[in-house]
C-alpha positions in Angstrom: 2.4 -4.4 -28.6 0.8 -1.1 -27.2 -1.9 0.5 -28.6 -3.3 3.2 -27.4 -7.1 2.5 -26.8 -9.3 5.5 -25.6 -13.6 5.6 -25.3 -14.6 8.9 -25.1 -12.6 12.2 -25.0 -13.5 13.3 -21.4 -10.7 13.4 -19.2 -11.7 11.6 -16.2 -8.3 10.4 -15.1 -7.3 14.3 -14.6 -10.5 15.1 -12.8 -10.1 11.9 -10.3 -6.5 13.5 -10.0 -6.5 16.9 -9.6 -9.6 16.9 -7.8 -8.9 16.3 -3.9 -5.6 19.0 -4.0 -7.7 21.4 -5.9 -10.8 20.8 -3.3 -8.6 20.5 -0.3 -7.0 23.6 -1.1 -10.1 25.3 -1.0 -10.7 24.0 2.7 -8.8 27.3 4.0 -10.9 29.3 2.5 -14.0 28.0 4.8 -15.9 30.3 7.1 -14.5 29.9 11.0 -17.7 27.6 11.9 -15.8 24.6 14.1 -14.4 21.8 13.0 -17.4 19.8 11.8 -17.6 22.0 8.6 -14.2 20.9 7.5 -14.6 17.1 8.3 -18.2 17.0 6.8 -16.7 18.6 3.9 -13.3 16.5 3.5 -15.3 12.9 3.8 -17.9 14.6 0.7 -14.9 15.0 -0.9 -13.7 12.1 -0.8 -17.0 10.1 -1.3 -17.4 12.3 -4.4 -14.0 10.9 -5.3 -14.1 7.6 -4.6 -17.8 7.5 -7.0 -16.1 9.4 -9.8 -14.1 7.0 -9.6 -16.1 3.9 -9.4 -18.1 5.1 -12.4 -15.3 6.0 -14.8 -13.7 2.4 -14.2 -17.4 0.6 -14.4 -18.7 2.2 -17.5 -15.4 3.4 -19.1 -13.0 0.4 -18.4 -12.7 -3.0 -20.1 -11.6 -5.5 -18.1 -10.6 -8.1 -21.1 -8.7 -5.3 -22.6 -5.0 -5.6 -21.5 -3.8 -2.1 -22.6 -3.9 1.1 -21.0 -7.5 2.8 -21.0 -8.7 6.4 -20.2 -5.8 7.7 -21.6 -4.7 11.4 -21.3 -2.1 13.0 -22.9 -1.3 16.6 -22.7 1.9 18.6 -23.8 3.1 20.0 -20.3 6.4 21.3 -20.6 7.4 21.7 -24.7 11.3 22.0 -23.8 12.0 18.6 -23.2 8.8 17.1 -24.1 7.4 16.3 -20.6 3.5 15.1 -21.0 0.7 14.9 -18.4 0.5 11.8 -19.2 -2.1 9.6 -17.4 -3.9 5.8 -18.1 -5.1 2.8 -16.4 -4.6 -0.8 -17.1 -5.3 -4.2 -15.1 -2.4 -3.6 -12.7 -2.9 0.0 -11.6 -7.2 -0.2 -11.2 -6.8 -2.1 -8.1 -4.3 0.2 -5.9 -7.0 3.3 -7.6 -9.9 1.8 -5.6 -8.2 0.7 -3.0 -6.6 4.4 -2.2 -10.0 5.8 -2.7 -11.5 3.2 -0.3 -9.0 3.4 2.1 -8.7 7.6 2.7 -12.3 8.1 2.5 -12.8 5.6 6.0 -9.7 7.2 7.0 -10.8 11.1 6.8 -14.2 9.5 8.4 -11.4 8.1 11.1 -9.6 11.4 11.7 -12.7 12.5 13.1 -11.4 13.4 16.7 -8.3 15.0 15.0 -9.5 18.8 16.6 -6.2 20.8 16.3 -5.5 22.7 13.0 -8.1 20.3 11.1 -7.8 22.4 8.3 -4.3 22.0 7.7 -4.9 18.4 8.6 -7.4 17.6 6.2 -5.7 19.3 3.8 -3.0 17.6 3.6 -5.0 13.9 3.7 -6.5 15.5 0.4 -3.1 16.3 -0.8 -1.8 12.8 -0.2 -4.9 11.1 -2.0 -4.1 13.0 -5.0 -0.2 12.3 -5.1 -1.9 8.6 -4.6 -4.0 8.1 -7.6 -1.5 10.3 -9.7 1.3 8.2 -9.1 -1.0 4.6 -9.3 -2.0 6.4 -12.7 0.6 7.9 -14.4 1.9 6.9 -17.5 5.3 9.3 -17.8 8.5 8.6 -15.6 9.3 11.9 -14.9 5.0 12.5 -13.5 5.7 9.6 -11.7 8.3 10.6 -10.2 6.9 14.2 -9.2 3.6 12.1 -8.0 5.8 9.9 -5.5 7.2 13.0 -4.3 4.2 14.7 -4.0 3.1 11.9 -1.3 6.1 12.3 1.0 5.7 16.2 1.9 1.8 15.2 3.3 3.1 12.3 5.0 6.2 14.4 6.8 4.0 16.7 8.1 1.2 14.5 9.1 3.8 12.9 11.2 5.7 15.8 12.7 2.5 17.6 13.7 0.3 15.1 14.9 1.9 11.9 16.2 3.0 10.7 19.4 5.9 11.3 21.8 8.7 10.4 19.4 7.2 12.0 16.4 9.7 14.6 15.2 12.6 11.7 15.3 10.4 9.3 13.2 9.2 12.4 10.7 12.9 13.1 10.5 13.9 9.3 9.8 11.0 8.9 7.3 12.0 11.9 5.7 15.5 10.9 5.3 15.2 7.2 4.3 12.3 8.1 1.7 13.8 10.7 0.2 16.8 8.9 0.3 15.3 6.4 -1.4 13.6 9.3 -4.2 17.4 10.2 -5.7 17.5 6.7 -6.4 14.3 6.8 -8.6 15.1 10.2 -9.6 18.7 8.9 -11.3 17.0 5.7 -13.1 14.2 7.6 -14.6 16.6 10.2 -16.0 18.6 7.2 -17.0 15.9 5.4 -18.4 15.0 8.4 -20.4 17.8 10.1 -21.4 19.3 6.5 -23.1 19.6 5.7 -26.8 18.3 9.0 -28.4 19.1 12.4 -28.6 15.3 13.6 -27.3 14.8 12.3 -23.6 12.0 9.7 -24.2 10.1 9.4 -20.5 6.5 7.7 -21.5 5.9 3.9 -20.3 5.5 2.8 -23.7 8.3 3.7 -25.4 10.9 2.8 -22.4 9.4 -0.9 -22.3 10.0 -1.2 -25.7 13.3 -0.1 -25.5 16.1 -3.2 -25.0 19.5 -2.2 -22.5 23.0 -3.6 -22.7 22.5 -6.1 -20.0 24.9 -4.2 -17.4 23.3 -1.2 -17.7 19.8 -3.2 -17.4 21.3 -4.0 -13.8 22.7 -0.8 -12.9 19.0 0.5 -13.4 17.3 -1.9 -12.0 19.5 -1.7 -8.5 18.3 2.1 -8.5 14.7 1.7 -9.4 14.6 -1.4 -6.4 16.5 0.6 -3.7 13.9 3.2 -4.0 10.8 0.9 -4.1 12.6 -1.2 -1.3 12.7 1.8 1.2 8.7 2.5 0.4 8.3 -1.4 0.8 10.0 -1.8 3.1 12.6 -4.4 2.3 14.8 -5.9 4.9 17.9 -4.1 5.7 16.1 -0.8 4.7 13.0 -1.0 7.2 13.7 0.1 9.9 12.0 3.7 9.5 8.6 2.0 9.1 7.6 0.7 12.8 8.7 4.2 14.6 6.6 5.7 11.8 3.8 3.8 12.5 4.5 3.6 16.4 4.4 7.3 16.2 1.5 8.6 13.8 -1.7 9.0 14.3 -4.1 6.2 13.5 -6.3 7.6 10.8 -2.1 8.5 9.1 -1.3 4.6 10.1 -3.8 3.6 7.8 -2.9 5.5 4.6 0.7 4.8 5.4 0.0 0.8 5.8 -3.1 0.5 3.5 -1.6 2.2 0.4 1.9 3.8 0.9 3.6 0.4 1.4 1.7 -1.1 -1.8 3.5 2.2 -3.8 6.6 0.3 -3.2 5.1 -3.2 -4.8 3.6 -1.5 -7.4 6.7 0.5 -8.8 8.5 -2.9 -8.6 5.9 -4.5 -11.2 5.2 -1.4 -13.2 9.0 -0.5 -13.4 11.1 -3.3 -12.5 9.2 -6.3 -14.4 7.4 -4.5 -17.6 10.5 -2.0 -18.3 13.6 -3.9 -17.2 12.5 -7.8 -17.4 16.4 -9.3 -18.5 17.1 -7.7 -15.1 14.6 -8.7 -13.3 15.3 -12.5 -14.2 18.5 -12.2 -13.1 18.0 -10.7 -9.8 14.5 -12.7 -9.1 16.2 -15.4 -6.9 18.2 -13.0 -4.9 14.8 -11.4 -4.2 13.3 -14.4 -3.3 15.7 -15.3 -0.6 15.1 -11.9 0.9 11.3 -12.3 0.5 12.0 -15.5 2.7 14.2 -13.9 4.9 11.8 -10.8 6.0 8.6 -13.1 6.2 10.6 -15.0 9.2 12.8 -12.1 11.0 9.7 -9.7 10.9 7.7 -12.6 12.0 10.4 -13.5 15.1 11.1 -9.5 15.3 7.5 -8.8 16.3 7.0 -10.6 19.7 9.7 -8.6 21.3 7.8 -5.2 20.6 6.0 -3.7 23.6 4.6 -0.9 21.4 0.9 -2.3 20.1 1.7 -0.5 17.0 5.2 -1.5 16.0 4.4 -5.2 16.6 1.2 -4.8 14.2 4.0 -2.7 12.0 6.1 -5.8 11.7 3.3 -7.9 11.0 2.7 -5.9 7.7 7.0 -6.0 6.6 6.2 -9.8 7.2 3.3 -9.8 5.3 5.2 -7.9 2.5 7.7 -10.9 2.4 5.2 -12.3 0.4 4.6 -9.5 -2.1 7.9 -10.0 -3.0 8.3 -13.9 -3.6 5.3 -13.7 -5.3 7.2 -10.9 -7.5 9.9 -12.9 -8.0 8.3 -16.3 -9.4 7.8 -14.6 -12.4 4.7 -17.1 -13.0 1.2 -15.7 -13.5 0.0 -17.5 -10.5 2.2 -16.0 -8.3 2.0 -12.5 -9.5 -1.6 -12.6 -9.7 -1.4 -13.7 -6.1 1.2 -10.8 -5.5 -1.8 -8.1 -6.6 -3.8 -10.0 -4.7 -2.0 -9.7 -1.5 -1.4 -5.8 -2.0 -5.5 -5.5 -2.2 -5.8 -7.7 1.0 -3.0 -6.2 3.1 -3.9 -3.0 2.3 -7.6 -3.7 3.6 -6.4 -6.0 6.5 -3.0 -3.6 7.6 -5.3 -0.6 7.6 -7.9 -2.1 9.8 -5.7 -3.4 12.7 -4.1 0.4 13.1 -7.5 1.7 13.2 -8.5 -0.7 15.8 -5.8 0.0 17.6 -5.6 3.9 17.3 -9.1 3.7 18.7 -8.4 1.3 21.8 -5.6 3.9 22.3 -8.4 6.3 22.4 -10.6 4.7 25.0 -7.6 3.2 27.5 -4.2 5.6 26.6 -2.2 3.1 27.3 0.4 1.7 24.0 2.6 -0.8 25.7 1.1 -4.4 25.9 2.4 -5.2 29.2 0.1 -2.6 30.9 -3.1 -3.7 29.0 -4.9 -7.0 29.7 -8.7 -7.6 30.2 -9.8 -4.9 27.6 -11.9 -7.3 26.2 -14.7 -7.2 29.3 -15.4 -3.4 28.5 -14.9 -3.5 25.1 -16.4 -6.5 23.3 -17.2 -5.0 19.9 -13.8 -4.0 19.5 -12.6 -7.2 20.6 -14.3 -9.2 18.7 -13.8 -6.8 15.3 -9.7 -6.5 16.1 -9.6 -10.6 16.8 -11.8 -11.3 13.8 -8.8 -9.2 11.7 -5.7 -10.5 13.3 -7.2 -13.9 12.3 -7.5 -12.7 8.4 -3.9 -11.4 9.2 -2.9 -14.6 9.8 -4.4 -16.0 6.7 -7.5 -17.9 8.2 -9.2 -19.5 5.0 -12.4 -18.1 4.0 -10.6 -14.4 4.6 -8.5 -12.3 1.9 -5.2 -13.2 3.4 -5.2 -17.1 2.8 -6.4 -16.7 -0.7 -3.7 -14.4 -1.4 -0.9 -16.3 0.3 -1.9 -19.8 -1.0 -1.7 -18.3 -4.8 2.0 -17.1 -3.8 2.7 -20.5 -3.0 1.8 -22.1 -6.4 3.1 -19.3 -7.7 6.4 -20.7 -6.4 5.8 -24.4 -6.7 4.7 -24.5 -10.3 7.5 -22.0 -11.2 9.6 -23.1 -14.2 12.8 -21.2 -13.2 13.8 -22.7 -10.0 14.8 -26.0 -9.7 12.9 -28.5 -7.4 15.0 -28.3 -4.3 15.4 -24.6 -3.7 11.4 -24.5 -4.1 11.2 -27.1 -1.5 13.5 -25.1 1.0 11.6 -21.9 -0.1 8.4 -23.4 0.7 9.7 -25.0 3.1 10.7 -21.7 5.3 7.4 -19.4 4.1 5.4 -22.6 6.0 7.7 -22.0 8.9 6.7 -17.9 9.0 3.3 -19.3 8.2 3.7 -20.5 11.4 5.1 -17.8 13.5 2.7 -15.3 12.2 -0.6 -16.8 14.6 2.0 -16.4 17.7 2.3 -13.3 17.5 -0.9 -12.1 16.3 -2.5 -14.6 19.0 -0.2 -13.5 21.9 -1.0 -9.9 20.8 -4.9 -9.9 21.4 -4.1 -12.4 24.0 -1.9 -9.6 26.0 -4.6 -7.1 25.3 -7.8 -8.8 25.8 -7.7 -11.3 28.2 -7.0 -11.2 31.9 -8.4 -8.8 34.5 -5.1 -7.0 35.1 -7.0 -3.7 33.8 -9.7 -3.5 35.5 -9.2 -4.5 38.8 -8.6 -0.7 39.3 -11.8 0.7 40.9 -14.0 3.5 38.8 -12.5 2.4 35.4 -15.5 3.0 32.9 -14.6 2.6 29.2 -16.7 3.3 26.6 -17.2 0.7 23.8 -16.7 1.2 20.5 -19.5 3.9 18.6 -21.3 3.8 15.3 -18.6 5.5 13.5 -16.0 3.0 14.8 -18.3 -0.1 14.0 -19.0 1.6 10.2 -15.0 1.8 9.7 -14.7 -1.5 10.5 -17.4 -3.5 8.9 -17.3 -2.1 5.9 -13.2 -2.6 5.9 -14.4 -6.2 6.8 -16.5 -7.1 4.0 -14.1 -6.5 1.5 -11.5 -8.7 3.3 -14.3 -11.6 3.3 -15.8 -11.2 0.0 -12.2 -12.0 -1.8 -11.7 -14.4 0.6 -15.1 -16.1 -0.6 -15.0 -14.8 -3.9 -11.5 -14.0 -5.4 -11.6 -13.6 -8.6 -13.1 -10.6 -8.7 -10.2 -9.0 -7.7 -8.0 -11.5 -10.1 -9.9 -11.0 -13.0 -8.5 -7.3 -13.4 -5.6 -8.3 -13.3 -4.6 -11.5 -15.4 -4.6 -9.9 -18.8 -2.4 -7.6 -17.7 -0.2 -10.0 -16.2 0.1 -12.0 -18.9 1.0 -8.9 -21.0 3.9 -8.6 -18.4 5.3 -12.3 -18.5 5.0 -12.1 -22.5 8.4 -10.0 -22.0 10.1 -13.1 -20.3 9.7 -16.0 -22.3 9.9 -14.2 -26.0 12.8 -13.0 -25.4 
C-alpha cells in the first residue's frame, strides 16, 4: 500500500520548514533602524517562503500520484528511534499553500503593529514554521512537537497585543489548547508504543497497523478531543470567539485562516487514515454534532455585539460542515470537506481583516454604536459585503461549491439510511438559511444608516493600497474555486480515495 516515492535527494520539505524560525530568529539581530526594516524584512521572508514553496510542489510534486512525495527521513534521536520525518501527499499540499498564502498577507497586515515589532514578527515567523511542520510531518511524535510549537506564538500574540480582555482570553486559549495537547500527547504514545517492543511512531506503519476494536475507540476519543478543541467542536468552543474578539486582526487571520483547519486536518490524517473501524462507528455521532453547531452557532451569532465574535461564530458554523462532510465517509463529501477548509480559510481570514481595519479607521467594536460606515468608507464596504456574501455561500464563490459537495456527500452516502439523510439535510438547509441573517444584519448594522456620522467633523479615511492588495488578492482565490473548482479537488481525490480504500476492504 505505501511506497515510498522520492524525485531528487534535495530536501526541500526541511528548507520550507526550518526556514521562517531560523530567519525570524535572526530578526533580533537587525540594526535599531525603525520598524520598517523588520516588516520589509518579515513579508521577504515570507514571499521567499511562500515561492519555495510554490516551486517544490510545481516541479517536484505529482498530482496523480497518491503517496507521499518529497520525502525526508533523518535519524533524530537514536534512543527510541524518533525520525525527522517529513512528506507531502494530496491531503496536506492544500493546508501548505494555504498557510503560506495566508501569513504572508497577514505579516503585510500587521503593518501598523509598531510596539516590539521584532518580537512580534518573530513570533508570526515562528508560528508559520510550527504550521507547515505540523501540515507536513510524517512522524507522530514531530507532529506532535509541531502542534505544540504553534500554541506558544499564538499565546503570546494574544497576551501582548490584543484588546481589552486579552490576558483572560490568552489564559483560556492556553488552557483549553493545551488541554486539548495531553489528549494527542496520550494517543500518539498509545498509537506507538502498541503491538511491539520498539515504539513505532511513523504514519505508515501505524495505518497499517489493525487495533482490538475497544482500544480503536479509546484512541480515537483522545485523538478527536484534541482536534475538537483546535476545531472548535461544540461543547469545547467556547475559547475561540474571546480569542478572536480579543487579538489583533493580522493574529485573527492566522488563527481563523489556518489554526482552525489544524483541527480538520488531524481528524482526516489521524482519525480516518490510522483508526478507520473507529471512525465508522463514531461517524453518525459526529454528524449529529456537525448538524448541531451549523444551527446554534448560526442562532448564537446574532446576539453578539462584538463585530468579531459574531464573524467568530460564523466560522464554528461554517466548521459544522467540515465535519459532516468528515463523517459521510464518501469521496464527495470529503473532497468537499478539503474543499471547505481551503475556502474558509481564504473567506474566515478576509472578514477579520476587514474588520481589524474598520476597527482601525472608526475604534468602535460593538455593532450597536456603528451604522452608516458605508458613506465614508465605500471600498471597504463593498470588499467586506462582497465576502460576507461568499460567507454565506453565494454561488459563483468558494463557499457554495464547497457546501453543495458536502451535501451530496451526505445524500449519495451508502451508510445512512434514507430518512436520517433527509432530516440531516433537512436541518443543514435550515442553517443554510440562518447563515444570510446574520451575515446580512451584520453589514446591515455597520453600513447602513447615518447614525455615525451625524456627529460633526467626523473624517474617516477609506481604505489604502495595502488594504485594497490584502483583500483582492484574498478575493480571487475565493472566486476562482468558486468558478473553477477542481483545481483545488484535483489534489485531493487520489488521496481520498487512498483513504476510503480502508473502509470498504475491510
Amino acid at each position: 500500500m505505501y511506497l515510498v516515492f522520492t524525485t531528487n535527494k534535495f530536501p526541500w520539505l526541511t528548507i520550507i520548514v526550518v526556514l521562517p524560525i531560523f530567519a525570524g530568529s535572526l530578526i533580533f539581530f537587525l540594526p535599531h533602524k525603525g520598524n520598517r526594516v523588520i516588516r520589509w524584512y518579515t513579508i521577504c521572508i515570507c514571499m521567499l517562503e511562500l515561492l519555495l514553496t510554490t516551486y517544490a510542489f510545481c516541479y517536484h510534486f505529482q498530482l496523480d500520484d497518491p503517496l507521499i512525495q518529497l520525502v525526508e527521513d533523518y535519524k533524530w534521536i537514536n534512543f527510541f528511534d524518533f525520525r525527522w520525518k517529513l512528506g507531502i501527499d494530496g491531503l496536506s499540499i492544500g493546508p501548505v499553500l494555504l498557510t503560506g498564502f495566508i501569513t504572508t498577507l497577514a505579516t503585510l497586515a500587521a503593518w501598523p503593529v509598531t510596539r516590539d515589532s521584532r518580537l512580534f514578527h518573530f513570533l508570526m515567523l515562528a508560528m508559520y514554521s510550527g504550521q507547515i511542520g505540523s501540515f507536513s510531518s510524517r512522524d507522530l511524535l514531530l507532529f506532535f512537537i509541531m502542534w505544540e510549537l504553534e500554541l506558544i506564538p499564538v499565546y503570546l500574540l494574544l497576551s501582548m497585543w490584543g484588546g481589552k480582555k486579552r490576558l483572560y482570553s490568552a489564559t483560556k486559549f492556553i488552557l483549553y489548547t493545551a488541554g486539548g495537547s495531553i489528549f494527542l500527547l496520550m494517543g500518539v504514545l498509545g498509537v506507538g508504543l502498541y503491538g511491539s517492543n520498539e515504539p513505532t511512531l511513523n504514519f505508515e506503519t501505524s495505518a497499517n497497523q489493525s487495533y482490538p476494536v475497544a482500544l480503536e475507540i479509546i484512541f480515537y476519543i483522545g485523538f478527536f478531543i484534541a482536534f475538537a478543541v483546535k476545531l472548535p467542536i461544540l461543547p469545547l468552543h467556547t475559547w475561540l470567539p474571546d480569542t478572536h474578539g480579543e487579538a489583533h486582526y493580522s493574529t485573527c487571520m492566522l488563527l481563523a485562516g489556518i489554526l482552525l483547519k489544524m483541527g480538520a486536518y488531524g481528524l482526516i490524517r489521524i482519525n480516518m487514515e490510522l483508526l478507520p473501524h473507529a471512525h465508522s462507528i463514531f461517524s453518525p455521532w459526529l454528524m449529529i454534532v456537525g448538524t448541531i453547531q451549523i444551527i446554534y452557532a448560526a442562532s448564537t451569532s446574532p446576539g453578539q455585539r462584538n463585530l468579531k465574535k459574531r464573524i467568530a461564530y460564523s466560522s464554528v458554523s461554517h466548521m459544522g460542515f467540515i465535519l459532516i462532510g468528515i463523517a459521510s465517509i464518501t469521496d464527495t463529501g470529503l473532497n468537499g470537506a478539503i474543499l471547505q477548509i481551503i475556502s474558509h480559510g481564504f473567506i474566515g481570514a478576509a472578514l477579520f481583516f476587514l474588520a481589524g481595519t474598520s476597527y482601525d479607521r472608526i475604534r468602535l467594536v460593538y455593532l450597536d454604536e456603528m451604522g452608516g460606515v458605508a458613506i465614508p468608507m465605500p471600498k471597504i464596504f463593498t470588499m467586506f459585503s462582497s465576502f460576507s456574501m461568499a460567507s454565506l455561500a453565494l454561488p459563483g464563490m468558494s463557499g457554495f461549491v464547497a457546501e453543495v459537495i458536502v451535501f451530496l456527500g451526505i445524500i449519495t452516502s451508502q451508510k445512512y439510511l434514507l430518512m436520517p439523510k433527509i432530516a440531516i439535510t433537512f436541518v443543514m438547509a435550515i442553517g443554510m438559511i440562518l447563515t444570510p441573517i446574520y451575515l446580512l444584519s451584520m453589514s446591515r448594522q455597520m453600513f447602513y444608516g447615518y447614525k455615525l456620522f451625524n456627529t460633526p467633523n467626523s473624517y474617516v479615511f477609506d481604505s489604502g493600497p495595502r488594504e485594497l492588495f490584502v483583500s483582492i488578492s484574498i478575493f480571487l482565490p475565493v472566486i476562482s474555486i468558486g468558478m473553477y473548482p477542481d483545481f483545488v479537488l484535483s489534489l485531493s481525490v487520489d488521496k481520498v480515495e487512498a483513504i476510503l480504500s480502508n473502509y470498504f476492504y475491510r
